[in-house]
Each structure stands twice: as structure tokens, then as C-alpha cells.
VEXDREN-2710 file (C-alpha; in Angstrom, 1 decimal):
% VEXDREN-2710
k/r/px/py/pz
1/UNK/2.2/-19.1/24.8
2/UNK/0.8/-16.4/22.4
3/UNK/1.8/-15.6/19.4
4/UNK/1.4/-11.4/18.1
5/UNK/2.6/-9.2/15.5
6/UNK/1.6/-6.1/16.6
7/UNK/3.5/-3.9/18.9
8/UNK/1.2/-2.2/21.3
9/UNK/-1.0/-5.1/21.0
10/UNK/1.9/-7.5/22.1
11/UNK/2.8/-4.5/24.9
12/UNK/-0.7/-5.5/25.8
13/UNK/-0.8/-8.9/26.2
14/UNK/2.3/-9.2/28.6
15/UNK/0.7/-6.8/30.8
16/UNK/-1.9/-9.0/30.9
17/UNK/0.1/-12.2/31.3
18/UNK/1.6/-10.3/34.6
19/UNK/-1.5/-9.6/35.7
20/UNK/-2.5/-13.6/35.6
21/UNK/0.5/-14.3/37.0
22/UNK/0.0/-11.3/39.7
23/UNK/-3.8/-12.2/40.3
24/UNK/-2.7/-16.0/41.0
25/UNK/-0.5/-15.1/43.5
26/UNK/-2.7/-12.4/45.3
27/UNK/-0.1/-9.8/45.0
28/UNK/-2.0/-7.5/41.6
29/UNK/-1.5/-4.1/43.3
30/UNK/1.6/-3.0/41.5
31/UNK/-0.7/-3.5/38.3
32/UNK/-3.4/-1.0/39.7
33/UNK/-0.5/1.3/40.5
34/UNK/0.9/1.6/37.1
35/UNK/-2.9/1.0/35.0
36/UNK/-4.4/4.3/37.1
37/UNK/-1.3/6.0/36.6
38/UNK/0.6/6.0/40.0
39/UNK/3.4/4.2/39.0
40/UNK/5.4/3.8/35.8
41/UNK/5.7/0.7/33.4
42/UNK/9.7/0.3/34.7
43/UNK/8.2/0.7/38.1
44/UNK/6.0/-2.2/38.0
45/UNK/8.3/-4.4/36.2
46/UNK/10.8/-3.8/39.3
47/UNK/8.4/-5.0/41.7
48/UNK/8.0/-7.9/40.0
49/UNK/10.8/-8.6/38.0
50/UNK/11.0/-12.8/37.8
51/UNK/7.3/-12.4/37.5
52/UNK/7.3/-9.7/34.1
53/UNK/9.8/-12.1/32.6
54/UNK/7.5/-15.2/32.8
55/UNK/4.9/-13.2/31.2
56/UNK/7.6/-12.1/28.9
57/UNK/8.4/-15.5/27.8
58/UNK/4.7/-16.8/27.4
59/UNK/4.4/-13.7/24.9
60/UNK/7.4/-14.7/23.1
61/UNK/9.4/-11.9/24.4
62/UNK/8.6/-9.8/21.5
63/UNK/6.0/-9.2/18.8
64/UNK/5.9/-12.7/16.9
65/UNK/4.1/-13.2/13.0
66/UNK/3.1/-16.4/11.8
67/UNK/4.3/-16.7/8.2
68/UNK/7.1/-14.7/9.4
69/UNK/9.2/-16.1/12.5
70/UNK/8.3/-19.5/12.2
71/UNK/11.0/-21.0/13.2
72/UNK/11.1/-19.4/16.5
73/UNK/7.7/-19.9/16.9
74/UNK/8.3/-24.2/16.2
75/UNK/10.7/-24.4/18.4
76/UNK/9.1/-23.1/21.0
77/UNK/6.0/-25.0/20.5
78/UNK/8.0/-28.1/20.4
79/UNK/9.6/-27.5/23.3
80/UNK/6.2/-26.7/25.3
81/UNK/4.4/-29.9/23.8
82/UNK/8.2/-32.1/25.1
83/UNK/8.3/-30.2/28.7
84/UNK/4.2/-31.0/29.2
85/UNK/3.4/-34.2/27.2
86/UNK/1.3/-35.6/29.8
87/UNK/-1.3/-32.8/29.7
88/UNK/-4.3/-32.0/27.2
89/UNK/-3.2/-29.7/24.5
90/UNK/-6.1/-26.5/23.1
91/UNK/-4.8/-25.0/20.5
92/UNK/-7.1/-21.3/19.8
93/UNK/-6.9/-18.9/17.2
94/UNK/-7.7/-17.4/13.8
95/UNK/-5.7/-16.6/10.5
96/UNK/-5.9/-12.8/9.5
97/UNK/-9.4/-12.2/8.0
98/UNK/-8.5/-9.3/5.7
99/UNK/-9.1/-11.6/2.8
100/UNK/-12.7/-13.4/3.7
101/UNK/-13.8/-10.3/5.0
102/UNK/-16.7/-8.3/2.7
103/UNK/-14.7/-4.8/3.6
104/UNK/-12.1/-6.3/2.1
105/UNK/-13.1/-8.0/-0.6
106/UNK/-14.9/-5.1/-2.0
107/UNK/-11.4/-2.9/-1.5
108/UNK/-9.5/-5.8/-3.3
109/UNK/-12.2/-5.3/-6.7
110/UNK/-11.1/-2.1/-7.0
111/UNK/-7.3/-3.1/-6.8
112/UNK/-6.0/-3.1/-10.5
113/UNK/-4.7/-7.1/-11.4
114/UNK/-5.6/-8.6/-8.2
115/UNK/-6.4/-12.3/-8.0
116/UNK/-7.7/-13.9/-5.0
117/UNK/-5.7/-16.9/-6.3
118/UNK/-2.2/-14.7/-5.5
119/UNK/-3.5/-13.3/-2.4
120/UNK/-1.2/-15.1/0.3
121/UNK/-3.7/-14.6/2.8
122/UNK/-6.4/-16.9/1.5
123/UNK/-3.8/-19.1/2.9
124/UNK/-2.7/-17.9/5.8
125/UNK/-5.0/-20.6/7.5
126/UNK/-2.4/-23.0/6.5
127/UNK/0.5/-21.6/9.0
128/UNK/-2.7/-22.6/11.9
129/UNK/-3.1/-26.5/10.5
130/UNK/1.0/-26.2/10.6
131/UNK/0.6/-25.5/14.5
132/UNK/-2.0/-28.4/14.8
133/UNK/0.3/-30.8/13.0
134/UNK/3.0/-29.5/15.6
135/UNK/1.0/-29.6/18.9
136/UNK/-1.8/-32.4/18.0
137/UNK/-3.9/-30.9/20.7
138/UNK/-6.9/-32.5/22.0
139/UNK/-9.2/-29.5/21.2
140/UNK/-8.7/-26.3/19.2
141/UNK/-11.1/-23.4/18.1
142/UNK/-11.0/-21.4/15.2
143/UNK/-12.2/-18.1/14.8
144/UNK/-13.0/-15.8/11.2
145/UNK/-15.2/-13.2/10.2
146/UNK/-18.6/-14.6/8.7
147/UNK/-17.1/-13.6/4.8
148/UNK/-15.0/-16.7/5.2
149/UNK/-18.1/-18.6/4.4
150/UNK/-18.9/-17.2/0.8
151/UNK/-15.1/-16.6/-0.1
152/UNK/-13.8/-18.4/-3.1
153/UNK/-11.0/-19.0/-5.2
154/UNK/-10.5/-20.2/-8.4
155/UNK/-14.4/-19.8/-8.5
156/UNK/-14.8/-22.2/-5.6
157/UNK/-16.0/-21.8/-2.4
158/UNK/-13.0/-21.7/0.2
159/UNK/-14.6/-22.4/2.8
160/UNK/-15.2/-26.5/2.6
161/UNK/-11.5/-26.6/1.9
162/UNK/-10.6/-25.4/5.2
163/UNK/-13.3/-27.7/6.9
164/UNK/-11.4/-30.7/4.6
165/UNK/-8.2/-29.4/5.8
166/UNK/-8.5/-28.9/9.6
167/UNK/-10.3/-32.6/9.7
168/UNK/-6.8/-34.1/8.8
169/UNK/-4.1/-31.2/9.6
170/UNK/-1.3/-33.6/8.9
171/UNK/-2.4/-34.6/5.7
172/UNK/-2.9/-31.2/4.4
173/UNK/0.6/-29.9/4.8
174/UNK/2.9/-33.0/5.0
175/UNK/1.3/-34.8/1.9
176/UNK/1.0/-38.7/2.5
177/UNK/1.0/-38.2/6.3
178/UNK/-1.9/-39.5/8.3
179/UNK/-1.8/-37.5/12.1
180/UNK/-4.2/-37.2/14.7
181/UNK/-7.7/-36.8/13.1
182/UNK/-10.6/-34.4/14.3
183/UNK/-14.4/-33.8/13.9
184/UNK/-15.5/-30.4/13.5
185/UNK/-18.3/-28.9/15.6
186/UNK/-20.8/-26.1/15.5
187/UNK/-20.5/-24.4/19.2
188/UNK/-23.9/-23.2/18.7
189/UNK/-26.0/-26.4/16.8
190/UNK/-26.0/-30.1/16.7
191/UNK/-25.0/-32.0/14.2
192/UNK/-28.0/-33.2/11.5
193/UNK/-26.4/-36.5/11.9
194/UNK/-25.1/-37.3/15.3
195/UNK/-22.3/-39.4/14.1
196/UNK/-19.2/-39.5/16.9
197/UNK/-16.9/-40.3/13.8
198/UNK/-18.3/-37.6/11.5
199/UNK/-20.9/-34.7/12.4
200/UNK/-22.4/-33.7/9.8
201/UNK/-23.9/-29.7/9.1
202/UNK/-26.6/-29.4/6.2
203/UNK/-25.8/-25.4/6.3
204/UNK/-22.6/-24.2/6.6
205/UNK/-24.3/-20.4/8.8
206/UNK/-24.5/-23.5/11.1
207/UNK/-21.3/-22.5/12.3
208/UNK/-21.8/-19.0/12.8
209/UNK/-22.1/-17.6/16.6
210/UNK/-24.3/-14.5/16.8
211/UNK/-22.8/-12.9/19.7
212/UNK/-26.0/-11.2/21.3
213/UNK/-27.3/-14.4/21.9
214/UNK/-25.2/-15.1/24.3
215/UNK/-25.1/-12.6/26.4
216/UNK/-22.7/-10.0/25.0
217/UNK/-24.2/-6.8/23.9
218/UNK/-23.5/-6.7/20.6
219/UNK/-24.2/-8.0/17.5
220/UNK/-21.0/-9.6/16.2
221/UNK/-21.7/-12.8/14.0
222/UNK/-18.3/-14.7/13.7
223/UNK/-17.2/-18.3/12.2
224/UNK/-16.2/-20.1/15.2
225/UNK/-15.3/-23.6/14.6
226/UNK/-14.3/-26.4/17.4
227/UNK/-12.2/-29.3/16.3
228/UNK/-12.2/-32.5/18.9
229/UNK/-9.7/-35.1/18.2
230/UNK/-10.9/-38.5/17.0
231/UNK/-9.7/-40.0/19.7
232/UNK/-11.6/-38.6/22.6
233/UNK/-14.8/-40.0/22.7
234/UNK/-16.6/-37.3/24.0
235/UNK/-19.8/-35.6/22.4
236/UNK/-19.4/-31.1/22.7
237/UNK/-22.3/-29.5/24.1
238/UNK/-23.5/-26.4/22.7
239/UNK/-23.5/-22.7/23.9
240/UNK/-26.8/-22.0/26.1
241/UNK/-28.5/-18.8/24.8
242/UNK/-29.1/-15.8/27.3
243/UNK/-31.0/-12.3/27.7
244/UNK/-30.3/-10.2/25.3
245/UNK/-28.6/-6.6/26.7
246/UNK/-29.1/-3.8/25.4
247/UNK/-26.1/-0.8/24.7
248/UNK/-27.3/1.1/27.7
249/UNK/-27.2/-1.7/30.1
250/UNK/-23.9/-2.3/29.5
251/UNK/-22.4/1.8/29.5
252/UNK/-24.2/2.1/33.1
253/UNK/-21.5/3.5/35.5
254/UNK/-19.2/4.6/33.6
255/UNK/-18.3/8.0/34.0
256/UNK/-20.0/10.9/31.2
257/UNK/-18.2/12.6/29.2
258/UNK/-18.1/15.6/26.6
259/UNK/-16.8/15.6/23.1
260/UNK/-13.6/18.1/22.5
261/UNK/-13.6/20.4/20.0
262/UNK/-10.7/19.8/17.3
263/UNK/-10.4/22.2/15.2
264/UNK/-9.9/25.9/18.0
265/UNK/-9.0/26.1/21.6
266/UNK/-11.9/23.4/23.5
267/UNK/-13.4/25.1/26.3
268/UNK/-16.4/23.3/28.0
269/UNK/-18.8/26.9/27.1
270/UNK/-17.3/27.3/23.5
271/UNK/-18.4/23.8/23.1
272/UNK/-21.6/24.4/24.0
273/UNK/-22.2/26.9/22.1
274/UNK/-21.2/25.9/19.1
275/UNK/-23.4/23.2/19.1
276/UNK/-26.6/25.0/20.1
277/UNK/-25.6/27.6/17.1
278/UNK/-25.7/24.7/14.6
279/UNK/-29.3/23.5/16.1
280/UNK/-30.5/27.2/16.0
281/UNK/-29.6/26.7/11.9
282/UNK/-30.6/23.2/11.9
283/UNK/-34.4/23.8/13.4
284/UNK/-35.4/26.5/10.9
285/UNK/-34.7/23.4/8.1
286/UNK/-36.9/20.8/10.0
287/UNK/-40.0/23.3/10.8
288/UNK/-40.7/23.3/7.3
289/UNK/-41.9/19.3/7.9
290/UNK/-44.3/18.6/10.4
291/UNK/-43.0/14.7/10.8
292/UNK/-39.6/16.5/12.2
293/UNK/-42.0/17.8/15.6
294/UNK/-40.9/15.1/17.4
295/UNK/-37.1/15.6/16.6
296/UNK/-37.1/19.1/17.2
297/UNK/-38.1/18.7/20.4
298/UNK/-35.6/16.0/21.2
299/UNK/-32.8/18.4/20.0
300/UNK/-34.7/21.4/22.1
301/UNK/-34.1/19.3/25.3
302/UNK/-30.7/17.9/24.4
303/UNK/-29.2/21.4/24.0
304/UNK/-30.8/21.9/27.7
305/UNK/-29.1/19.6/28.8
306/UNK/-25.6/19.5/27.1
307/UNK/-22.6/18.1/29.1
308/UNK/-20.4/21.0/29.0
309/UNK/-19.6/20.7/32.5
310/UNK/-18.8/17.0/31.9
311/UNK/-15.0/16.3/31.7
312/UNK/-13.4/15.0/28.6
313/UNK/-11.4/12.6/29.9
314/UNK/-13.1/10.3/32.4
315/UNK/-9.8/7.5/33.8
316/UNK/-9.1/10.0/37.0
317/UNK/-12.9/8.8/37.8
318/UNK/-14.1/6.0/39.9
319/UNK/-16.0/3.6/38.6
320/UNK/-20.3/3.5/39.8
321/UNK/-22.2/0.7/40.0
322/UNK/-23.5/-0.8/36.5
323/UNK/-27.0/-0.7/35.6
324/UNK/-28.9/-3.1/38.3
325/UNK/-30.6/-4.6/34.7
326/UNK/-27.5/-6.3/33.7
327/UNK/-27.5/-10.1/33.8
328/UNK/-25.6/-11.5/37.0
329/UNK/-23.2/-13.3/35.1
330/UNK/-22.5/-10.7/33.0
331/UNK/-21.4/-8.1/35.8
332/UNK/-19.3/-10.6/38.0
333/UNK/-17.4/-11.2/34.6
334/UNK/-16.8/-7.1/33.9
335/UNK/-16.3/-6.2/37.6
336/UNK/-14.3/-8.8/39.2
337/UNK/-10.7/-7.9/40.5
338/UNK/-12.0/-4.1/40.1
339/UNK/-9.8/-1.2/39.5
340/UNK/-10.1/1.5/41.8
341/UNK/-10.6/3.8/38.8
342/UNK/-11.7/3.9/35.0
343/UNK/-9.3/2.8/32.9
344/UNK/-8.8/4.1/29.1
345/UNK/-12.0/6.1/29.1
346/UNK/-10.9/10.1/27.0
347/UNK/-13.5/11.0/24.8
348/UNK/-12.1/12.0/21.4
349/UNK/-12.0/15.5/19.9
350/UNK/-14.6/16.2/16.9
351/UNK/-14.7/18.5/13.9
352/UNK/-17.4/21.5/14.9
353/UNK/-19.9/20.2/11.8
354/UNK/-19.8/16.3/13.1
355/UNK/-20.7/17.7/16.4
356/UNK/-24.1/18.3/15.0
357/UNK/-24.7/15.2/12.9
358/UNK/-23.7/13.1/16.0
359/UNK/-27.0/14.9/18.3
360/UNK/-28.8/15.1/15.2
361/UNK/-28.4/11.1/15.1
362/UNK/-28.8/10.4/18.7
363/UNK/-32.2/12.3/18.9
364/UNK/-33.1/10.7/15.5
365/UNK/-32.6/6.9/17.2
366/UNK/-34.1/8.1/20.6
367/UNK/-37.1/5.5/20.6
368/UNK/-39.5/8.7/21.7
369/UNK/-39.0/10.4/18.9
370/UNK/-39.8/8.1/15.5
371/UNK/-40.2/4.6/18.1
372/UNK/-38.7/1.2/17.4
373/UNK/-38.8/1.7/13.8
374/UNK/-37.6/-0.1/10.8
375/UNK/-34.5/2.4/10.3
376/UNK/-32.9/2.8/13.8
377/UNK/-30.4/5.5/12.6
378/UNK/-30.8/8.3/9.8
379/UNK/-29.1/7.3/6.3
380/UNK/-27.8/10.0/4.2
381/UNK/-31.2/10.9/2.6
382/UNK/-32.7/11.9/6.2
383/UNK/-29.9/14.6/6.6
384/UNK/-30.4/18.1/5.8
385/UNK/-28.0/19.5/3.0
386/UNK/-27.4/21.7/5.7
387/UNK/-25.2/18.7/7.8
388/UNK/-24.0/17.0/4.1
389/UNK/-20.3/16.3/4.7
390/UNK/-18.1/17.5/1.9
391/UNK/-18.4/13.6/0.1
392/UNK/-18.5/13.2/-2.9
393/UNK/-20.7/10.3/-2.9
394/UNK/-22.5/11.3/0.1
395/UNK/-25.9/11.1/-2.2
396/UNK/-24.9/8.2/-3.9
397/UNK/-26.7/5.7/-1.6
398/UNK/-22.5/3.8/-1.3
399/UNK/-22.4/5.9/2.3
400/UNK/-25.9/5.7/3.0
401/UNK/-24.4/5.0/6.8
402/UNK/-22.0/6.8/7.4
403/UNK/-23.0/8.3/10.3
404/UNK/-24.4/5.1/12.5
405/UNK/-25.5/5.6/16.3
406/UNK/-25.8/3.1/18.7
407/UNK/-29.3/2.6/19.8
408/UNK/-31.1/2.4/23.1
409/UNK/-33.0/-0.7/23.7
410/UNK/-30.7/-2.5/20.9
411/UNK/-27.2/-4.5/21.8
412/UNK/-24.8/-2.3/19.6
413/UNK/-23.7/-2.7/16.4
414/UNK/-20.4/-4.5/15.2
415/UNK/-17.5/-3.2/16.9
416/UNK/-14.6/-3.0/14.3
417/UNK/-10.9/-1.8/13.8
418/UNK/-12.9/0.5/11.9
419/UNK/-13.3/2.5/14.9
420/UNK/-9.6/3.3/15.5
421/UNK/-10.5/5.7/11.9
422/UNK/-13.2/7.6/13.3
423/UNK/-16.3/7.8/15.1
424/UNK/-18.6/7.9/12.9
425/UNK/-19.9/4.3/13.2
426/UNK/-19.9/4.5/16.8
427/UNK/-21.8/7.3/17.9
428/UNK/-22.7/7.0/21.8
429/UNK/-26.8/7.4/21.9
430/UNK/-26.7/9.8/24.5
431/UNK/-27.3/13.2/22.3
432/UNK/-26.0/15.4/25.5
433/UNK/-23.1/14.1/25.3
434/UNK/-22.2/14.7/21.3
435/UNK/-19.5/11.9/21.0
436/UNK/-17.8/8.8/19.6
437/UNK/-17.2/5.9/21.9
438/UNK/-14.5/5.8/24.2
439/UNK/-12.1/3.2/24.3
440/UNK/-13.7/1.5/27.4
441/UNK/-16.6/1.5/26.7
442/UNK/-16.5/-0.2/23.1
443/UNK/-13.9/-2.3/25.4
444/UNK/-17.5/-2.7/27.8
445/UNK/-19.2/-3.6/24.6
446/UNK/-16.6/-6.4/23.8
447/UNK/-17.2/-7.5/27.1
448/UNK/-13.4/-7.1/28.3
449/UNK/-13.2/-6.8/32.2
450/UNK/-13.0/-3.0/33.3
451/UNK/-9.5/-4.2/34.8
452/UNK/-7.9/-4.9/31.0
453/UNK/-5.8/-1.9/30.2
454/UNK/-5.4/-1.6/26.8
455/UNK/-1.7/-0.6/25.8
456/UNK/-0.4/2.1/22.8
457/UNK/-1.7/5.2/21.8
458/UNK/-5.7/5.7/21.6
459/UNK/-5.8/4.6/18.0
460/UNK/-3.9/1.2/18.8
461/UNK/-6.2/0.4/21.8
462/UNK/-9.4/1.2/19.5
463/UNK/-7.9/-1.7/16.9
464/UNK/-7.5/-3.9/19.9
465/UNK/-10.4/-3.7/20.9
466/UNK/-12.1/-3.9/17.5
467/UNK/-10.4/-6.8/16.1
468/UNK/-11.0/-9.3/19.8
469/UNK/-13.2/-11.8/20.2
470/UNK/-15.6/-10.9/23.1
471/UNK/-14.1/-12.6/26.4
472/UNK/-17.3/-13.6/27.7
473/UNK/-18.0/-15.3/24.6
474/UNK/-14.4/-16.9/25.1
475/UNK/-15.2/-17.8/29.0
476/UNK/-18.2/-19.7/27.6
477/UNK/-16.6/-21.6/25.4
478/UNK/-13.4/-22.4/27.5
479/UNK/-16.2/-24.1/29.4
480/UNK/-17.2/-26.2/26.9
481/UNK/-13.9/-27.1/25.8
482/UNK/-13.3/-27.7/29.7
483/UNK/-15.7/-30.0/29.6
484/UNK/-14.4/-32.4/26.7
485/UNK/-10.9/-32.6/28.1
END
């Protein structure tokens, strides 16, 4: 059972669930149909119809909040944990991070009378340890942003609370009750005292998982906590580190694509020009400086070489074979069960002016033109006043980033919600090209399989993607938590 709030994410997750269900019983093609577009949604749901409503029901039949419809979601959980009591129970998830977050705590400063203290969702966590109390499971993992760890309250640390709290669920929220018991587990250290009864962490960054160490390209840092039952006398191991990939290893094979233009008619030779006029403007700034050489004649062979015969929209494409550099492991995980074509891959229009700062960036992070250098993208004080967006505090030094490219030779940066805003964070380091991300390929990024089709509208599937925990992160530790049960 899942439990989601969010419409098109929910929409999402059934799909999914059929898809299990579909891939179990060897019969996915009416999912292919409908994902590349053959078929509609009320097509393949009449294919399949007992099969849509048992992925119906493990969703919850409709988007479902914690905090909000508890009592539906109780009952069902007790009825799950009385229907299966015989078999091991993993409980997995994470409260709403809003409130640990470092985004959001700096927005919440500047929120007249707010008080962490009043902020329900410092306590959201509380609705998880009222699942635990509910299921007991043998295992369950927690997941939060990395501001979790330096959030307070009442001027004290949150954090060891929670850790307090999640040892002994039952005591937490049903005062005077002593249920079933856990230790709490780094996924990526052992303990500094190797105690079955209590492990014990001397730094709480102990339980911090840096994503590009184990094999996802990308450099998400997360809270990710495993709890194991008292009870079970079995010692976790710890997640074996792996190659690190770079962004490019991971974009291999998938289709390229142009940027639109946004603001007039987009026409492939429009958008070409356009951009080489800007350049034209842009090179009589950076002749001046003889350190800008280099860059000028990155930009001189990017507007060669410009994709305006590229389509924008790249899902009517089949998919090409992934850079022969990626990991085995890595490229059974994104390429088994594979679609016959790309699925949620439309590049997004752009402003004419952000066409410019996005090549601009991409040449400046091109390792030919400055090498690996300390700064891998331009901050606001390497841009000519000539590509200054109208900000106010553009000089400031508060949006010294605002423009951040993804780098060759580097995993990629964080992928956010953020990116559902705009593309600025996410600029793809090919300067030909002039765009944002795609959907898929910040879903490649996350390391979804290219057969997940996000649901909703472009914006919804960016957020989606933004706010998941990689899945090959998640199919590592399923083995570990495999392995204790």
C-alpha cells in the first residue's frame, strides 16, 4: 500500500502499480500502448480492468494525506497487518521536509511571527512513528533532506528527538506504552560501538547517504535512517561504494533536442538566429579580455554547430544504446523491460535572453575552455552586464547561481522540485543544444528506469521527479533490508 497526496503524482503511482502487476504476469504491452501514446488511459484500463483495480486499491484509490485521512489510512493498515500476520512487515518513507530543509528555513525567516515551535510540520514525523506503532514492522527506513540534522526547536536540535522517538514508536505517541523496540542504523557506516542492543554513532553526518557514491549520477546527500526491530538478531550491512558516473554517461542515447523559443512563433532557423545574433553582441564584450580566448572560441564552434534541425520534442524517438562507459549494473537497472520509445522527453521553451546565458554557461563549464577548475559554472560576477537578468539582486552575491549548468566529467548537481520553476539550475552542458533538462533525463539522473512514465502536466512530472529518492539507491537498500528479514 502507498499512501500520496498529490494528484498527478498518485495518477502516477497506479500506473505504476499496473505495470508491477502487468510485468508479473508477462502481459505489460497495453502499458507500452498507452505510455508511447497508441492507446488511451480508458483504453488500457479496459484491457485490464480487475488488474487497474488492484493497483487502484494498493494506491488507496485516491490521493491519500497523512495528517489528513487518517482514519482511512488505519484501517487499512490494520486490515493489511490482520490479513498477512505471518509475514515480515517494512514500513518506508519520509515526513514532508519543507520544514528541515535550508530553502525553507531561510523562506520561513522572512515570514513575519513565525515560530518553528508552531510549525506543524516539525511534527509531521509523528503521523510516521503512528504507522510504526500500527504495523510494528520488522524493518523500516526513513528518508529526509540533510537540514533535518541542524533543525531545532525551542533552541534544540530536533534531530536527536526523532532518533529518541523512532527507537521506541510506541512510547512516543501512546505515553506509558512499551511496543516493539528498534536500533537505528547508518546504511552507509558502522556503528562506533558494535552493540546488537544499541549502535552507537559519534556524528550524526554518520547517517547521511551521498548519492554519487553509490552509483547514481548525482550528488544528492539525504538522511536515510534504518530501524531493525529488537527482536531480530541480525547485524545490517552497509551500502558498498561504486564508480562514480558522470552527467554525460548517464544522458548517452537519449534523443537531442533544441530549446523553443517562448516569447514569438519558434521556428528551428529563427531559433538559430537569434542565438548567433546575441553571440555576435556578446563577443565584441569578451575581446576586450584576453582570459575570455578560450570562451570565444567555444561559443564560435557551438553556434556552428547549433541544433536547429534537432526536434523539440524527442518521445516519438526510439531510444539508442547508452554510453558503453556506464556501469553494468547501472544500465540493466535503466533499460530493463524497455519501451519501444522515449518516454516524457519535450524540451521546454526559453525566453530569447536565457537562450544566451544557457550557451554562454555550457561553454564556460566545457573542461577545454577554463579545465577542471575550482568554479565549474560562471556566478553572477563572470556575466557580462550585457546577459544581467532584470534582478534586482542579481549583483548582490544572494543569486550568485542562478544560472547553474550541469558539468561534463561531474555527476550532476541536486535534482530538486525546484526544477518544475525553471531551468535555470539545470542547464544541459551541451551548449548546441541551449536548453534546460527534460523531464527524462533529470528522470535518467534520478536513476528512474526509462519505462516509468511520469503522469500530469510537464510541471507535475518535473516535481516528481525532483522530490524521489533515486531508485537505484532504493534497489540497493531493498537488498539490505532483504537480507535482515
Amino acid at each position: 500500500m502507498s499512501v500520496e497526496k498529490e494528484e498527478s503524482a498518485h495518477k502516477t503511482l497506479t500506473s505504476r502499480a499496473f505495470f508491477r502487476l502487468l510485468k508479473g504476469a508477462g502481459k505489460q504491452d497495453a502499458y507500452f500502448d498507452y505510455a508511447e501514446g497508441r492507446i488511451s488511459r480508458n483504453e488500457m484500463i479496459s484491457k485490464h480492468p480487475d488488474v487497474w483495480n488492484e493497483a487502484l486499491q494498493e494506491t488507496m484509490f485516491r490521493p491519500t494525506a497523512l495528517g489528513e485521512d487518517n482514519d482511512k489510512i488505519r484501517s487499512r493498515l490494520s486490515e493489511l497487518k490482520k490479513q498477512y500476520s505471518n509475514e515480515p512487515w517494512i514500513v518506508i518513507g519520509g515526513p514532508p521536509c519543507q520544514a528541515y530543509s535550508l530553502v525553507g528555513r531561510a523562506r520561513n525567516k522572512g515570514i513575519v511571527g513565525y515560530s518553528a515551535e508552531n510549525d506543524h510540520r516539525h511534527f509531521l514525523y509523528q503521523e510516521y512513528l503512528n504507522v510504526l506503532t500500527i504495523m510494528e514492522p520488522d524493518v523500516f527506513v526513513m528518508e529526509n533532506v540533510k537540514g533535518i540534522l541542524s533543525s531545532k526547536v525551542g533552541g534544540e536540535h530536533i534531530f536527536p528527538k526523532i532518533l529518541e522517538d523512532l527507537e521506541n514508536p510506541n512510547l512516543a505517541v501512546v505515553t506509558g506504552n512499551e511496543g516493539r523496540k528498534y536500533r537505528i542504523y547508518s546504511l552507509t557506516k558502522r556503528p562506533d560501538k558494535e552493540d546488537l542492543l544499541e549502535p552507537c554513532y559519534s556524528d550524526s553526518r554518520d547517517f547521511i547517504i551521498r548519492s554519487e557514491q553509490f552509483g547514481v549520477p548525482q550528488a544528492r546527500h539525504r538522511v536515510i535512517l534504518l530501524g531493525v526491530a529488537m527482536d531480530i538478531q541480525t547485524k545490517p550491512s552497509v551500502l558498498n561504494k561504486k564508480p562514480v558516473v558522470p552527467v554525460e554517461s548517464i544522458l548517452a542515447g537519449l534523443p537531442v533536442l533544441r530549446s523553443k523559443l517562448s516569447k514569438e512563433q519558434d521556428q528551428p532557423m529563427r531559433w538559430r538566429e537569434v542565438i548567433a545574433d546575441y553571440v555576435t553582441e556578446l563577443k565584441k564584450v569578451l575581446v576586450k579580455e584576453k582570459r575570455f580566448e578560450p570562451l570565444i572560441k567555444e561559443m564560435n564552434d557551438a553556434v556552428q554547430n547549433l541544433r536547429h534541425q534537432a526536434p523539440t520534442v524527442g518521445s516519438s524517438y526510439p531510444l539508442a544504446n547508452p554510453n558503453d562507459a556506464l556501469p553494468s549494473d547501472l544500465k540493466d537497472w535503466l533499460l530493463n523491460s524497455r519501451p519501444g520509445k522515449v518516454l516524457n522527453h519535450s524540451a521546454r521553451g526559453h525566453m530569447n535572453s536565457d537562450l544566451i546565458r544557457y550557451l554562454f554557461s555550457a561553454c564556460w563549464a566545457n573542461p577545454n575552455v577554463f579545465g577542471d577548475s575550482d568554479k565549474p559554472f560562471p556566478k553572477s560576477e563572470d556575466y557580462p552586464d550585457l546577459l544581467a537578468p532584470a534582478h534586482a539582486n542579481w549583483k548582490s552575491g544572494k543569486f550568485a547561481d542562478r544560472f547553474r549548468v550541469q558539468r561534463y566529467g561531474r555527476p550532476a548537481t541536486t535534482v530538486t522540485s525546484h526544477i518544475s520553476k525553471d531551468g535555470h539550475y539545470f542547464i544541459h552542458p551541451d551548449a548546441t543544444q541551449c536548453r534546460s533538462l527534460t523531464v527524462r533525463e533529470a528522470a535518467r539522473i534520478q536513476t528512474f528506469p526509462d519505462n516509468y512514465f511520469f503522469e500530469g502536466n510537464r510541471t507535475q512530472q518535473y516535481v516528481q521527479v525532483g522530490n524521489a529518492v533515486p531508485p537505484f539507491l532504493a534497489i540497493q537498500l531493498a537488498a539490505i533490508v532483504s537480507d535482515i528479514i
